[in-house]
VOGU-3710 file (C-alpha; in Angstrom, 3 decimals, decimal comma):
1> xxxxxxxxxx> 4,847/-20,153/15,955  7,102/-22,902/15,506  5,661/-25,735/13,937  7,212/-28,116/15,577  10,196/-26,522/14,822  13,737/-27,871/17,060  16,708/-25,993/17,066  20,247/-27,695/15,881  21,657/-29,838/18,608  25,151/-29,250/15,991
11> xxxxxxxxxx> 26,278/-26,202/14,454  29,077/-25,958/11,770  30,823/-23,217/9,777  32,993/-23,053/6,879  35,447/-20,401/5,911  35,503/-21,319/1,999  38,475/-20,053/-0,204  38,510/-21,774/-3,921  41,639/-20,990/-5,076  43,027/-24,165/-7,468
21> xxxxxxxxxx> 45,769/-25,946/-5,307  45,543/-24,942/-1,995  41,796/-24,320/-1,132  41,607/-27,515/1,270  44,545/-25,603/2,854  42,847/-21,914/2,917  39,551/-23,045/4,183  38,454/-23,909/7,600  35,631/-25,726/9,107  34,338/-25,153/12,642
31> xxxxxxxxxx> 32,244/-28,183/14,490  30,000/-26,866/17,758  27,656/-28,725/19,971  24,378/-26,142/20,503  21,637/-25,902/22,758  19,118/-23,028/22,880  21,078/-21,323/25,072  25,182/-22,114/24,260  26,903/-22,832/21,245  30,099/-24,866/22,215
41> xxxxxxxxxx> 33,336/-24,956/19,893  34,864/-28,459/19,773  37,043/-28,464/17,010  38,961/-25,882/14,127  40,987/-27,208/10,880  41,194/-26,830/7,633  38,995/-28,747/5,201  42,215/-30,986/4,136  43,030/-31,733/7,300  40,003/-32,106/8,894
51> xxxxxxxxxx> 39,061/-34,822/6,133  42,310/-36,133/5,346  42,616/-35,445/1,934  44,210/-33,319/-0,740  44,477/-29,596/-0,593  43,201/-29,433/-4,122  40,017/-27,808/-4,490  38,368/-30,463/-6,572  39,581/-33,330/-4,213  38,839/-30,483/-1,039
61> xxxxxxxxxx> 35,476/-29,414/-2,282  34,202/-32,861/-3,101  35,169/-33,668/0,297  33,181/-30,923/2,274  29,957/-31,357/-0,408  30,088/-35,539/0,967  30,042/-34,849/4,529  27,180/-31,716/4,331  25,107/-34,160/2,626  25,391/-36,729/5,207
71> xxxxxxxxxx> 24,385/-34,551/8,165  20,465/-35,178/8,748  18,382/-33,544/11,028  19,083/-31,253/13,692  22,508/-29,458/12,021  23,281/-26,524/10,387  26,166/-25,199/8,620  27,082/-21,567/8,140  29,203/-21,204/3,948  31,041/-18,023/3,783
81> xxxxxxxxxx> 29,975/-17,406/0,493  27,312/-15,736/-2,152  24,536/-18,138/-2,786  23,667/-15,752/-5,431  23,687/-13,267/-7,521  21,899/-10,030/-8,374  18,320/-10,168/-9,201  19,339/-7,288/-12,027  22,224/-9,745/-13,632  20,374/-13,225/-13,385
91> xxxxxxxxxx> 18,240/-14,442/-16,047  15,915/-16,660/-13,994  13,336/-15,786/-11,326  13,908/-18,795/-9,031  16,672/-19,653/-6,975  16,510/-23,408/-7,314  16,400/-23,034/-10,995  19,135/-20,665/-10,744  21,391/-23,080/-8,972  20,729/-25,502/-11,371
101> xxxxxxxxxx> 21,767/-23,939/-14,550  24,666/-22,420/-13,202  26,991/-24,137/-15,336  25,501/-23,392/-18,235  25,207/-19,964/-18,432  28,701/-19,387/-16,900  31,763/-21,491/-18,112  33,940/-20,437/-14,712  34,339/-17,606/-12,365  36,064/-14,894/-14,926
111> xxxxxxxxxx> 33,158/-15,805/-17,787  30,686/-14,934/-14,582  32,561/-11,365/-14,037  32,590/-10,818/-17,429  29,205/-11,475/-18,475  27,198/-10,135/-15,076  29,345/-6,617/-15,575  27,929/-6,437/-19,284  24,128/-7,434/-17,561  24,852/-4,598/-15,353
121> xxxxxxxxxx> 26,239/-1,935/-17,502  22,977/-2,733/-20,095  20,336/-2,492/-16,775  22,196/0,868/-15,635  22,719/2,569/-18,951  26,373/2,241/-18,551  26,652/4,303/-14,773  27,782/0,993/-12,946  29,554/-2,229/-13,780  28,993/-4,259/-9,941
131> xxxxxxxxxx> 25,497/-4,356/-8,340  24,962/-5,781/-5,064  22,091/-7,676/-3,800  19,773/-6,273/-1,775  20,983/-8,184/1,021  24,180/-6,987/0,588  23,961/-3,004/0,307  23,753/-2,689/4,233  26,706/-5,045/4,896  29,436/-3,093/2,728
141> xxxxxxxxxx> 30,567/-5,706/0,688  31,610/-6,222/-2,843  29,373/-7,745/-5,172  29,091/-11,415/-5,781  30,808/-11,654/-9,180  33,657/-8,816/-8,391  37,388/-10,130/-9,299  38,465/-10,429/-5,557  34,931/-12,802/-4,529  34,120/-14,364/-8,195
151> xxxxxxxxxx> 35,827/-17,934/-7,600  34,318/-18,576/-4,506  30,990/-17,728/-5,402  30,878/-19,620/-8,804  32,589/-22,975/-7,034  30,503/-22,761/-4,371  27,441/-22,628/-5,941  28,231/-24,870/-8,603  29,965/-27,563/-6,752  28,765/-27,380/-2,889
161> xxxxxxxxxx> 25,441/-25,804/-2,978  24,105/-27,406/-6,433  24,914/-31,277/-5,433  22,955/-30,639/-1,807  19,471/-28,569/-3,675  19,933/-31,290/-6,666  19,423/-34,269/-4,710  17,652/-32,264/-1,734  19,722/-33,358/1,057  19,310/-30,003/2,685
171> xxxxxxxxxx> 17,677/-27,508/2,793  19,103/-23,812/1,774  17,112/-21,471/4,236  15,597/-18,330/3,209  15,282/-19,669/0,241  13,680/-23,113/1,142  11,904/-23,954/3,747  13,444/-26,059/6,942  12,470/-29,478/7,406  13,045/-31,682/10,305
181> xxxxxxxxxx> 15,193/-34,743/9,135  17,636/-32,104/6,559  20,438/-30,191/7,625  20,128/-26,207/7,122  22,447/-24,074/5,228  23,073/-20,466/5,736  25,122/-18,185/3,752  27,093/-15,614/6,379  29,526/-12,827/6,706  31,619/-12,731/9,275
191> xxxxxxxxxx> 32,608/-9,609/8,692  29,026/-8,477/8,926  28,992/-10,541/11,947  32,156/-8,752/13,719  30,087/-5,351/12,917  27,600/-6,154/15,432  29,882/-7,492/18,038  31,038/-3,974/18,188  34,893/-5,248/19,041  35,889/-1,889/18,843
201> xxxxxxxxxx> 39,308/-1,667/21,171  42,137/-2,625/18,379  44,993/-2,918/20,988  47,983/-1,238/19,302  46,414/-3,087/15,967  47,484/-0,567/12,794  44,704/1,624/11,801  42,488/-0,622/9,387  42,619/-3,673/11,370  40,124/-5,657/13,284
211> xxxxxxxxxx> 40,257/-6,321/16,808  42,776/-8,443/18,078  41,182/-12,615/18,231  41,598/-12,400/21,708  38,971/-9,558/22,462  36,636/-11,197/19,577  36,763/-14,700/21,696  36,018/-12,739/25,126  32,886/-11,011/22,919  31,461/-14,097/21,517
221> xxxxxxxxxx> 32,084/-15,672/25,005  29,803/-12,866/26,925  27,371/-14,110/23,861  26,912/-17,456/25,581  29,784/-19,521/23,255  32,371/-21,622/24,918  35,337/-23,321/23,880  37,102/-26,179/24,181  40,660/-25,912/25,407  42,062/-27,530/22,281
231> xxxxxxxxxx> 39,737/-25,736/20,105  40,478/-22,202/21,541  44,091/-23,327/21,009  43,661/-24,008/17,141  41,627/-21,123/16,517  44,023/-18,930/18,223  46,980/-20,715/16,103  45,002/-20,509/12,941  45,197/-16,782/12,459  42,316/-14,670/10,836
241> xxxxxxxxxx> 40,346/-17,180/8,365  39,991/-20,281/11,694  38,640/-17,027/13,700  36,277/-15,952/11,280  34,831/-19,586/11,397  34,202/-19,110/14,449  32,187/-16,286/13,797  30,396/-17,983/11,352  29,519/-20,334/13,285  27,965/-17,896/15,902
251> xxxxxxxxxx> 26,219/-15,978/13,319  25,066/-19,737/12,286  23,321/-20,521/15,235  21,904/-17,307/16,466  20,127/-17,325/13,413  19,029/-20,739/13,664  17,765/-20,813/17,113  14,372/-19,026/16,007  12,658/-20,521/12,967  10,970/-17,051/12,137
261> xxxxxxxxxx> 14,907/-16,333/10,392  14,889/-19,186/8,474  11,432/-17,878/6,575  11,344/-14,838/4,503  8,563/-12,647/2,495  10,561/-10,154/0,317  10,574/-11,644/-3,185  14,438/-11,040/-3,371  16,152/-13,887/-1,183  13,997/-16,384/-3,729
271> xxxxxxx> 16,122/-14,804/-5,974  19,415/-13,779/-4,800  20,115/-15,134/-1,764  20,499/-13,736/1,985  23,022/-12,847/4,415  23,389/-14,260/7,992  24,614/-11,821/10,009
//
């Protein structure tokens, strides 16, 4: 049933790396036009660029939090990043709340590692140090708060995610419900994503590699998604992070075309968070 429910007529996706003084430069934002049926690519570019301003995470971040907030109805944006963390290493039973006193348990991203490790170690008698979310375990990724992941989940939550469920200018689906005049927010995984493309042919790749870009466009294009010319051009000339927002952005709005994904009844994603693949 769909409640009235209409798909986004916009769909965007955002390859988020936090790193100090070149994030704006790392991370890329994808902008598609959607119907039911297609999801067009228009345009590829790094958060700086695309918003003309400093590659600085704080000016970068601030940037990207402004224009989600502005979106309104009918739009949804794919993060590439945890929304949360472990139901066995947080101290709080709701999500919203958990957003929301972020920064006080945690003073940055290493105080996070360090103190969700010790949460673990006490809830496992000492066997294990990282615990995934349940969401998670299928996907094979690291945990939330590992070394490699740790900046991008705690400056994500804190400073894109928190500002949006603060003054509710979206709405961040499982965990709250969709409503018509708010944009949605999804966390993905393109790498999850790329799994179920099955792009298995690696073309002369070495062994550990993903497929080449080309064969993952021709996938997602037998998937109903169609490019620009000038945006096939910058995602081919932006190497591996401007393809995996395109990904994202698939994985956004295959996800978003059914309202039955946006809603959830395991207890979990009110806690932790969920994956988009």
């Amino acid at each position: 049933m769909n409640d009235g429910y209409l798909p986004p007529e916009h769909v965007y996706s955002v390859i988020f790396d936090a790193h100090a003084e070149e994030a704006g430069e790392r991370s890329w934002l994808v902008e598609a036009d959607a119907t039911e049926e297609t999801l067009r690519i228009v345009d590829c570019a790094p958060v700086a660029e695309r918003f003309g301003v400093s590659p600085h995470r704080t000016d970068a971040v601030a940037a990207l939090a402004s224009f989600l907030a502005d979106l309104g109805s009918r739009n949804a944006v794919g993060l590439d990043f945890p929304f949360g963390l472990p139901k066995a290493v947080v101290p709080e039973r709701r999500w919203r709340r958990f957003v929301d006193r972020l920064p006080d348990w945690f003073s940055g991203p290493e105080d996070m590692t360090k103190r969700c490790r010790m949460h673990a170690r006490l809830v496992t008698d000492g066997a294990e140090t990282d615990v995934l979310r349940a969401t998670e375990e299928p996907l094979s990724a690291v945990a939330a708060y590992d070394k490699r992941l740790c900046a991008e989940t705690f400056y994500g939550i804190r400073d894109v995610l928190r500002p949006l469920v603060l003054t509710d200018t979206a709405r961040v689906v499982p965990m709250q419900l969709p409503s018509e005049d708010r944009p949605l927010v999804l966390e993905t995984y393109p790498a999850g994503t790329l799994d179920t493309l099955r792009c298995q042919k690696r073309d002369g790749r070495p062994a550990g590699s993903g497929p080449t870009p080309a064969l993952v466009l021709d996938s997602l294009t037998d998937r109903s998604v169609e490019f620009t010319p000038s945006a096939r051009e910058q995602v081919l000339d932006g190497g591996d992070t401007a393809l995996e927002a395109v990904v994202a952005a698939f994985a956004t709005f295959r996800n978003t075309v059914d309202p039955a994904n946006l809603r959830m009844t395991d207890e979990l994603p009110s806690v932790e968070g969920y994956v988009y693949v």
